[in-house]
Structures are given as structure tokens and as C-alpha cells.
Z-matrix of the N, CA and C atoms (Angstrom, degrees):
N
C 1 1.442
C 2 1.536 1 111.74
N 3 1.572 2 113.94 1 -50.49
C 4 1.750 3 112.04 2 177.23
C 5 1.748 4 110.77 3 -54.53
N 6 1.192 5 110.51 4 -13.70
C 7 1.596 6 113.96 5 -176.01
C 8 1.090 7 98.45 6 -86.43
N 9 1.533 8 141.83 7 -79.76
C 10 1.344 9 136.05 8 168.90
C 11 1.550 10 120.22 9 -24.76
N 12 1.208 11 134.48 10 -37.58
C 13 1.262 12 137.10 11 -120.64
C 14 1.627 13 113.70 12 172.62
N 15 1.481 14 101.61 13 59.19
C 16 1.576 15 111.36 14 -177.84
C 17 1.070 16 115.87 15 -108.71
N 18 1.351 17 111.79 16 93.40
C 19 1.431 18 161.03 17 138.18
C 20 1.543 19 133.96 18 -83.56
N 21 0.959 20 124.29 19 159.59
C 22 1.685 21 121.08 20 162.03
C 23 1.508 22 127.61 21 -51.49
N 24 1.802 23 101.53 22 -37.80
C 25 1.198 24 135.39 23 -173.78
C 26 1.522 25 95.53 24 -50.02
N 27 1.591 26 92.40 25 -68.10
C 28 1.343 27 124.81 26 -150.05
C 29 1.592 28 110.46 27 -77.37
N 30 1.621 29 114.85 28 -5.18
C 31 1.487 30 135.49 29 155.66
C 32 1.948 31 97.21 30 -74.15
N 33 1.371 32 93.49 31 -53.73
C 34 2.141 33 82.41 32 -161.73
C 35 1.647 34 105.42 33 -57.07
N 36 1.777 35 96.77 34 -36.93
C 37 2.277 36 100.42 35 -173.36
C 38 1.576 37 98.93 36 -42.82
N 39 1.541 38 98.31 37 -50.54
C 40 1.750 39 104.29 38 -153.18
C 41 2.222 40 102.13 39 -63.90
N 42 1.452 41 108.41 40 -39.09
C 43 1.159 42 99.29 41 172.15
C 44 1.392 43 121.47 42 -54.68
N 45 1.326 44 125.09 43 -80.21
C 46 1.180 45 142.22 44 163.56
C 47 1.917 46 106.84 45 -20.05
N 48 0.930 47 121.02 46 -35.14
C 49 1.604 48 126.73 47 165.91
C 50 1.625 49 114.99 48 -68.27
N 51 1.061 50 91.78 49 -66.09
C 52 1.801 51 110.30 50 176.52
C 53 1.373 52 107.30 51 -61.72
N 54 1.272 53 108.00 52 -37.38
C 55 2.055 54 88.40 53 166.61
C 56 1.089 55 115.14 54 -83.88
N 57 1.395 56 117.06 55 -35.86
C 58 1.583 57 97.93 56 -175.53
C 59 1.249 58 113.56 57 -70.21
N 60 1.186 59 128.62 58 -11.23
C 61 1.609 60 132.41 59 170.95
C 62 1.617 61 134.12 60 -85.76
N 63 1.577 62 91.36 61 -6.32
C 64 1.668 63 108.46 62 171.14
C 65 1.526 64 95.15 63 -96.34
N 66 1.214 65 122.07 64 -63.42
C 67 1.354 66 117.56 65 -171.25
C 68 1.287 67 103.12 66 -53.53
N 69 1.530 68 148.49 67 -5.30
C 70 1.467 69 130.83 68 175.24
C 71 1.143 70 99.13 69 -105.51
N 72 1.449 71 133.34 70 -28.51
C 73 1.683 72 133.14 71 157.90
C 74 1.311 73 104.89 72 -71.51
N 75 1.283 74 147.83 73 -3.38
C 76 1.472 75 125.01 74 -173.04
C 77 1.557 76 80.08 75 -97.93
N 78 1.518 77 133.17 76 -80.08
C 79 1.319 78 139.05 77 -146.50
C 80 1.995 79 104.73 78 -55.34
N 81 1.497 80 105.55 79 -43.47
C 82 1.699 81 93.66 80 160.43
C 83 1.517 82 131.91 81 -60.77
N 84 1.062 83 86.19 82 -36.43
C 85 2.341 84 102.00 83 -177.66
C 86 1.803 85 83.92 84 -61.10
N 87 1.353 86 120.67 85 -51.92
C 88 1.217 87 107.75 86 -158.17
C 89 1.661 88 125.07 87 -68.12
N 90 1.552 89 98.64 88 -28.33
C 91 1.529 90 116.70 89 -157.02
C 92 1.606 91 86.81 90 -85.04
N 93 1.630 92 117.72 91 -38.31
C 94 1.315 93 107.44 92 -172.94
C 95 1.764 94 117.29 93 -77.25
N 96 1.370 95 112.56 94 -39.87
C 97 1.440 96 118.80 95 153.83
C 98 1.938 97 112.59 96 -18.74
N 99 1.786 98 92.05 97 -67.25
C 100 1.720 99 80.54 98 -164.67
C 101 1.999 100 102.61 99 -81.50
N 102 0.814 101 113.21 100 0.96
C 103 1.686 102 112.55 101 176.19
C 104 1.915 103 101.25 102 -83.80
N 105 1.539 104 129.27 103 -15.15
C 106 1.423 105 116.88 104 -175.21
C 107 1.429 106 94.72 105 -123.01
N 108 1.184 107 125.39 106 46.04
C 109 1.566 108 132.86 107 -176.52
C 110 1.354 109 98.31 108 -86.52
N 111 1.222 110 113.29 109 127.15
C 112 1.769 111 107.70 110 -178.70
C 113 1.731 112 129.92 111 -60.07
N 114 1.744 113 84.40 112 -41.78
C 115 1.719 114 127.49 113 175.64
C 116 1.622 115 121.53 114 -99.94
N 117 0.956 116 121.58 115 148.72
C 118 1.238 117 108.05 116 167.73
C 119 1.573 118 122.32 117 -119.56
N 120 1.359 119 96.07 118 -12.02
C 121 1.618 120 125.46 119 165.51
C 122 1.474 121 100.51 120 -66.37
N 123 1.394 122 106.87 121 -35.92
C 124 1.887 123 95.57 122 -167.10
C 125 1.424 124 86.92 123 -102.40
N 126 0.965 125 162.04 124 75.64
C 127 1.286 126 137.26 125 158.39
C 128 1.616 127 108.90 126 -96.68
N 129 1.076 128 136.09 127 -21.08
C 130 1.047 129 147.38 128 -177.43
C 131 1.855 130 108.70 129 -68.17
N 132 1.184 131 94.13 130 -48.80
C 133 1.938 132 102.01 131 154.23
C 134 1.077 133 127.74 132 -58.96
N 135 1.293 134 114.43 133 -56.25
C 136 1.215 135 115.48 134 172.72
C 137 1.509 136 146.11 135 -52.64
N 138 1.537 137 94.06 136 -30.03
C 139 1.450 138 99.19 137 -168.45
C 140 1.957 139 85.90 138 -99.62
N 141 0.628 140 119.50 139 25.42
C 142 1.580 141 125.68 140 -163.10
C 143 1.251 142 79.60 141 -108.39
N 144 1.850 143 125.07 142 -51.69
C 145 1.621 144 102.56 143 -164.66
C 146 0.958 145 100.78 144 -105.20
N 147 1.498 146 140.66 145 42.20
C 148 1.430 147 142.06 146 166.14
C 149 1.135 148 86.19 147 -93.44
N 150 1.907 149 114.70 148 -59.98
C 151 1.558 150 87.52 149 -168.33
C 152 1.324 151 131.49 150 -79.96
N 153 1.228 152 119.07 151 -12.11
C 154 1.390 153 108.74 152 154.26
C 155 1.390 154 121.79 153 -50.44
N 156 1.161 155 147.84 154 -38.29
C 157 1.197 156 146.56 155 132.79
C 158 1.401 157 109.53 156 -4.81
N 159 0.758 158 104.89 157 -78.52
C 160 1.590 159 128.82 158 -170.41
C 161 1.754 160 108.48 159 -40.68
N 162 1.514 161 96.14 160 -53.02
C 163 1.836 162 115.27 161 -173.83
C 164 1.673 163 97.19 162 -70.85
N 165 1.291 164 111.55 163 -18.93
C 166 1.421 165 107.16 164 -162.02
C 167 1.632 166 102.60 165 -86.52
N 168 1.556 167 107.22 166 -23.18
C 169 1.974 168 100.93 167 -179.16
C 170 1.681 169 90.27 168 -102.10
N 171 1.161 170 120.27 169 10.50
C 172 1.850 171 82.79 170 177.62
C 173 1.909 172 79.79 171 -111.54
N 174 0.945 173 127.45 172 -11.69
C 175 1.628 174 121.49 173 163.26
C 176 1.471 175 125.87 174 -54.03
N 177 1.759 176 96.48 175 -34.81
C 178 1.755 177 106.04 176 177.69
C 179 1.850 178 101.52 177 -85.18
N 180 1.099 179 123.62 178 -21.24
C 181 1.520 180 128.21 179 -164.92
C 182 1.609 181 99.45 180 -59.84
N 183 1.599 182 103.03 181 -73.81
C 184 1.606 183 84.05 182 177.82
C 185 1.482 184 123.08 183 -77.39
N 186 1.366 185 122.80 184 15.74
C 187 1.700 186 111.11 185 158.43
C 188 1.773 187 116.93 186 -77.84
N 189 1.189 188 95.61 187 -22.86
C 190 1.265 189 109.27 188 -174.13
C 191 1.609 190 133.30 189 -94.31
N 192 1.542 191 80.28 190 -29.36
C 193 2.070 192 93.79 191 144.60
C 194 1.245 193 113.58 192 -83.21
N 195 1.041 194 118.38 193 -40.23
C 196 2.142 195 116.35 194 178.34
C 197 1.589 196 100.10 195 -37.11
N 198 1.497 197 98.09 196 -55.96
C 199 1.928 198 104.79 197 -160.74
C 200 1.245 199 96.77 198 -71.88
N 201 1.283 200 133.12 199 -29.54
C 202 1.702 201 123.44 200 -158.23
C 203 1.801 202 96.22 201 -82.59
N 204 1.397 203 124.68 202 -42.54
C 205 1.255 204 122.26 203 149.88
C 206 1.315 205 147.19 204 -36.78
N 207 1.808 206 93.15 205 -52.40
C 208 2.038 207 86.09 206 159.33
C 209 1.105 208 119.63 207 -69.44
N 210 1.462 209 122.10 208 -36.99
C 211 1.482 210 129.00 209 -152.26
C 212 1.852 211 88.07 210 -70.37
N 213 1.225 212 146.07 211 -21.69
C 214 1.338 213 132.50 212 -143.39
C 215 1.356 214 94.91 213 -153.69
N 216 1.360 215 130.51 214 -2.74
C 217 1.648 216 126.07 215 155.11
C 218 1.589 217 88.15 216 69.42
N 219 0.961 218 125.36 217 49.01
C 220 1.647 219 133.16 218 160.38
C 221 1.300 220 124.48 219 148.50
N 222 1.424 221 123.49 220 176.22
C 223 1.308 222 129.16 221 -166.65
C 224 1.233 223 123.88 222 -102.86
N 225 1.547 224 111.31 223 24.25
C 226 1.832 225 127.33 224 172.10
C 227 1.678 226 123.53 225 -54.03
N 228 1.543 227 92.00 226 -23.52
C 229 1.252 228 97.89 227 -170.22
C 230 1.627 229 115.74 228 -93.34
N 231 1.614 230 105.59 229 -39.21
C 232 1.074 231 111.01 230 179.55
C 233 1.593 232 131.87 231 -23.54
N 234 1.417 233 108.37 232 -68.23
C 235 1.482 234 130.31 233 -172.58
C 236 1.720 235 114.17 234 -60.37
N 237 1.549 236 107.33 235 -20.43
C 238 1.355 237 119.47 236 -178.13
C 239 1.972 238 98.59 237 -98.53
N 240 0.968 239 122.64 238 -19.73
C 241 1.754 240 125.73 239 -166.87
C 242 1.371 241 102.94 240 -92.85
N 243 2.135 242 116.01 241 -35.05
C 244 1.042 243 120.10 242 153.97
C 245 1.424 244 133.17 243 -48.26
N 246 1.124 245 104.54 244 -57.67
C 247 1.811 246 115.98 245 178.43
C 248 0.939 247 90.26 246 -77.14
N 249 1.206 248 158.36 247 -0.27
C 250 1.883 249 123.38 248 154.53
C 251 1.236 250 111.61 249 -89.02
N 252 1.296 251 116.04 250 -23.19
C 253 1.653 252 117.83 251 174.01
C 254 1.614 253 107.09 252 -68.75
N 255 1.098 254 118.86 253 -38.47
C 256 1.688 255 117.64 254 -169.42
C 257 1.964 256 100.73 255 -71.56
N 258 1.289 257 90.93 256 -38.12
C 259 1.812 258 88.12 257 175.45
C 260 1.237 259 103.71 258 -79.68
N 261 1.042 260 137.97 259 -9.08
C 262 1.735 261 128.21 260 -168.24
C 263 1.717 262 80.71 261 -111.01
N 264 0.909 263 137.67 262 -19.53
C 265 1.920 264 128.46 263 166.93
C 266 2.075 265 96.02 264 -79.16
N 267 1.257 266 105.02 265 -61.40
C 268 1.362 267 89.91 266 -161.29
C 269 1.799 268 109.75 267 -63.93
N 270 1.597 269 116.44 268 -26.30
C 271 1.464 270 103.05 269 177.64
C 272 1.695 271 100.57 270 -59.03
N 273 1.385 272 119.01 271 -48.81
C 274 1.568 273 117.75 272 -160.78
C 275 1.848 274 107.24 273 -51.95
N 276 1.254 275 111.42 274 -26.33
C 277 1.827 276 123.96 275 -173.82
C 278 1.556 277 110.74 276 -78.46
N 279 1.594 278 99.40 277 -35.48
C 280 1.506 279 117.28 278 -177.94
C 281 1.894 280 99.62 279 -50.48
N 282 1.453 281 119.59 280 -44.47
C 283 1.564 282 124.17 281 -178.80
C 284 1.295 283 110.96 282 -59.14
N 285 0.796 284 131.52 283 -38.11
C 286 1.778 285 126.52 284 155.22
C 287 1.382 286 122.05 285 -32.67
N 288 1.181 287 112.18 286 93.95
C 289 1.159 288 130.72 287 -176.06
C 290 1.828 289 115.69 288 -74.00
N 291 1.430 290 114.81 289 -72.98
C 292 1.254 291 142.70 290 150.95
C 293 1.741 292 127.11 291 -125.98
N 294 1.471 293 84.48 292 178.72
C 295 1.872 294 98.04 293 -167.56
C 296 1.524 295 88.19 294 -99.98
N 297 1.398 296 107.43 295 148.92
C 298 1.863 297 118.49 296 172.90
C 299 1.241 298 117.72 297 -106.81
């Protein structure tokens, strides 16, 4: 939305979008996480290193906006490097066939 439409406005649309779209990817990522748990004895491990997983790509996110910023003396690129990553996440989810 700040790419289309960079404004203040157009900062609150993009929040209000982006949460409501994590919170419907967080509560599915989550429900499906504990449904392909190998163990159920370990689950407490397990989902421990999902989310580390998890801490580990929003850790690379802003290294990877930092660089896309120096490298190009602004933030043109960002919003377009984002949306190819979210389609290159949602094709990779699309292979999920079923739960085991």
C-alpha cells in the first residue's frame, strides 16, 4: 500500500492489511504446525524450534531491507522485493499437499 500510495493514510491501509493478514497466517501456520508434530511427547521442543525458525527470517528481513536501502539510496525497492518474497513463500506452501 505505502508503494502505491505514500501517504500517512496509505502507512495506516498497509498496517491494518498486514495485520489482518499475519494474524490469519499466524493462527493457520500455527494450528497446522501442531497437527504435523512428529511427537506429541516432544511438542514442547518442537514448536520451540519452529519458532526459532520463525525469529530467524524476520531477523534476516530487516538486514535485507537495510542493504536494499544502501545499495539504492532509498526505499523504491523494498515494497516490490517484499511482494516477491511473499509469492515465492506462498508458491513454496502451495506444495503441501496433505498433513501426516
Amino acid at each position: 500500500m505505502p508503494w502505491i500510495f505514500p501517504t500517512a493514510m496509505g502507512m495506516y491501509l498497509y498496517a491494518g492489511i498486514a495485520g489482518l493478514g499475519y494474524g490469519v497466517y499466524a493462527s493457520v501456520d500455527q494450528a497446522l504446525n501442531v497437527d504435523v508434530l512428529p511427537n506429541q511427547e516432544d511438542a514442547g521442543k518442537d514448536l520451540g524450534i519452529l519458532n526459532l525458525a520463525t525469529t530467524l527470517g524476520q531477523t534476516f528481513g530487516p538486514i535485507i531491507t537495510s542493504s536494499l536501502v544502501v545499495a539504492t539510496s532509498g526505499y523504491h525497492l523494498v515494497f516490490p522485493v517484499a511482494i516477491a518474497m511473499a509469492v515465492l513463500g506462498a508458491v513454496s506452501i502451495i506444495w503441501i499437499k496433505t498433513v501426516r
